[in-house]
Every structure is written in structure tokens, then in C-alpha cells.
C-alpha positions in Angstrom: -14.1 151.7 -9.5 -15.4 150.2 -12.5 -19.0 151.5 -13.3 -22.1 149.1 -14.2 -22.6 148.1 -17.5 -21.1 146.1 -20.1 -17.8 146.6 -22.0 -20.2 147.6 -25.1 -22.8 149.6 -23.2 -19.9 151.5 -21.8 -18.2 152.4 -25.2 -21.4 153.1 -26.6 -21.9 155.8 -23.6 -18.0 156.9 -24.5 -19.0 157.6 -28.3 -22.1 159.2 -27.4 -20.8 162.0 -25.0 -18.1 162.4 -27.8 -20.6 162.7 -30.2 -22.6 165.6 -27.9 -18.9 167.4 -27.5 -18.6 167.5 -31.6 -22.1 168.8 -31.9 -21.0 171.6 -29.9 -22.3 170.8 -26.6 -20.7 172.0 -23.2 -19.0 169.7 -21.0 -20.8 170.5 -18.1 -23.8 170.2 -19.9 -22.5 166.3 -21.4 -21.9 165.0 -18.0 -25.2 165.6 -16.7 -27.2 164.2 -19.7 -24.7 161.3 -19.7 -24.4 160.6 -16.1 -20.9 161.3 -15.3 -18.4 163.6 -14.2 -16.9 166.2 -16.4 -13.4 164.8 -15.5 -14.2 161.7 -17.6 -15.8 163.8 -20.7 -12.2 165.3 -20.5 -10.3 162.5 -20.2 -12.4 160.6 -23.6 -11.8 163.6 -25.4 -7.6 163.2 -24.6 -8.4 159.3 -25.4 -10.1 159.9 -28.7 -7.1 162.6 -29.9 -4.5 160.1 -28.5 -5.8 156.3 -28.6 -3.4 154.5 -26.1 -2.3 151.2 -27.3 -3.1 147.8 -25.0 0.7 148.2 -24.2 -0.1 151.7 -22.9 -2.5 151.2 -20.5 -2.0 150.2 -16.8 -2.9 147.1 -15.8 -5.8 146.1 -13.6 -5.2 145.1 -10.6 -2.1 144.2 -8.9 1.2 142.5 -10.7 1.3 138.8 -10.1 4.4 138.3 -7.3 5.5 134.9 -9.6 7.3 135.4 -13.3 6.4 133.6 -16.2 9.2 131.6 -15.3 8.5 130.9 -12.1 4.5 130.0 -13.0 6.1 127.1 -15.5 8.1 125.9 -13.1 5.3 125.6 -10.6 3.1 123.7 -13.6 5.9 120.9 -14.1 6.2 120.3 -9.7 2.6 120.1 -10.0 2.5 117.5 -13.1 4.7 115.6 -11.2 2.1 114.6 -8.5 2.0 115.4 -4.8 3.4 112.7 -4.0 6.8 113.7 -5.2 6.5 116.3 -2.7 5.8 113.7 0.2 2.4 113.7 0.8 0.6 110.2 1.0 -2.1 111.1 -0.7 -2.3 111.7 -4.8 -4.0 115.2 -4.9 -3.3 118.8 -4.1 -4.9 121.4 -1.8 -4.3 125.4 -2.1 -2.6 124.0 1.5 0.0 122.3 0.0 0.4 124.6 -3.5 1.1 127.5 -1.2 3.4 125.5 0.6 5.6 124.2 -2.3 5.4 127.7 -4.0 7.3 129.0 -0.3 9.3 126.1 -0.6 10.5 126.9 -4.0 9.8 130.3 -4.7 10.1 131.9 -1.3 6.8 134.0 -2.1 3.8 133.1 0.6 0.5 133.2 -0.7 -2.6 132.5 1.2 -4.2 129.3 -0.1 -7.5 131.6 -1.0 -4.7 133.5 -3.0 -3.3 130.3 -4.5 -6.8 129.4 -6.1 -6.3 132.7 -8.7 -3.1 131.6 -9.8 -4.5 127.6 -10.5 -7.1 129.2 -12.3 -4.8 131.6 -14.5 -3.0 128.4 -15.3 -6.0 126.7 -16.7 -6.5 124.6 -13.7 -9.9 123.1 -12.3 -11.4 122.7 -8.7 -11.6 119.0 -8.7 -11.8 116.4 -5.2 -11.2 112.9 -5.8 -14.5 110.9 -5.2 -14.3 108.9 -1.7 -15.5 105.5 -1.7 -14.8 103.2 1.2 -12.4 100.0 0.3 -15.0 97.4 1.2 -17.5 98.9 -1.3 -19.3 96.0 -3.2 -20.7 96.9 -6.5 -22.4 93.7 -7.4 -24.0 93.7 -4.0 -25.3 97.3 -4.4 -26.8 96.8 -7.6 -28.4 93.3 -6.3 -29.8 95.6 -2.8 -30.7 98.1 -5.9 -33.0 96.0 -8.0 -34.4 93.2 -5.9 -34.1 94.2 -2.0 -35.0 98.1 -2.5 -37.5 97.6 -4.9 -39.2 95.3 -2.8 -39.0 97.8 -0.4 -40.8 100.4 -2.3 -43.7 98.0 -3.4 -44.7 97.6 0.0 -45.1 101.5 0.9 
């Protein structure tokens, strides 16, 4: 588990038990002025003798279950519209985007799921406005400025 704290505040912590180790501190000693346990003094001292490159180090969380590949793919059915896919309407729901990825992938995701991957693409939460078809502009500006304000006056 991550502790609290920025990325910054936390390196600053790092360097500072480091710094209390050189100065010929105990380790014991460096975990209880810094707040930690002596298993992490010992593992920055391995980190500061070996740095591990970004290529080294494991990667949080749990490995995405669609390739690179597979996540371009996805972007071009999506371009395309959902109603290539046979839905009436133009938009998509994490419904339907975990139901095309099963279609074409044959990897289920729960539509919750299916929000992190649309976001990981660069993809916004967006619902199309609803209007009804009848809707009169002219009239609502007209009901705006005369009949409402009208209204108001009298109050």
C-alpha cells in the first residue's frame, strides 16, 4: 500500500533516512525517527547502490487484458459510430463498448471496467443533450422576454 504523501514529499523522506544511514546512524534507530519500518531503510539503501531503471520496476497494478493492437482496433470500431454496430441510436454506453469488445476480442469486461480503458484512450464522459422534437426556439425566447417577464413584474 502506497503511503500518504506526495511523489516529492516521499523522495524527500527517502533521501533523508539515506542521509541519517551515511551519518552513521543505526537502522533501527532511522526507522523510528523517520516513520517507517527498517525493511524499507534496507531496501533504499539496495535502491540507492543499484538504481532500477523504469524498465525494471514492476508495474502497478494489474496488466491490461487488451494489446496495443487490440486497444487500436477497438478506437477505429468506435470511430466508426454505433451505429455500424446496430444500435439505432448514435452514441455509446460502457453497455455496448463491453459488448463489442466480447464480440471482437472475446475478453468480458464489466462496463465499470470499460470506463478505465475509454479513459486510457483519451476518451471523455459525454451524453448527448435531449431535447424533445417539437421544441420551439422562437417561441421560448418570445415566453422568455415578454410572457415570463411579465410574470415576474407582478410578484
Amino acid at each position: 500500500m502506497r503511503p500518504y504523501g506526495k511523489s516529492e514529499q516521499l523522495a524527500k523522506r527517502r533521501r533523508r533516512a539515506l542521509e541519517l544511514i551515511d551519518s552513521g546512524k543505526r537502522v533501527k534507530e532511522v526507522s523510528r525517527v523517520i516513520g517507517v519500518t527498517e525493511r524499507s531503510i534496507h531496501r533504499w539503501k539496495k535502491e540507492s547502490k543499484e538504481p532500477l531503471d523504469e524498465s525494471d520496476r514492476r508495474p502497478i497494478g494489474r496488466p491490461r487484458r487488451l494489446s496495443d493492437e487490440q486497444l487500436a482496433k477497438l478506437r477505429q470500431e468506435l470511430m466508426q459510430g454505433a451505429q455500424t454496430q446496430g444500435y439505432t441510436e448514435i452514441y455509446w454506453t460502457l453497455e455496448r463498448i463491453a459488448g463489442l469488445i466480447w464480440d471482437k476480442f472475446k475478453v468480458r469486461y464489466h462496463p465499470s471496467s470499460v470506463w478505465h480503458i475509454m479513459r486510457h484512450m483519451g476518451w471523455s464522459n459525454q451524453r448527448p443533450r435531449r431535447q424533445a422534437i417539437q421544441r420551439d426556439d422562437e417561441a421560448i425566447k418570445h415566453w422568455k422576454r415578454y410572457i415570463w417577464s411579465s410574470i415576474k413584474r407582478r410578484r
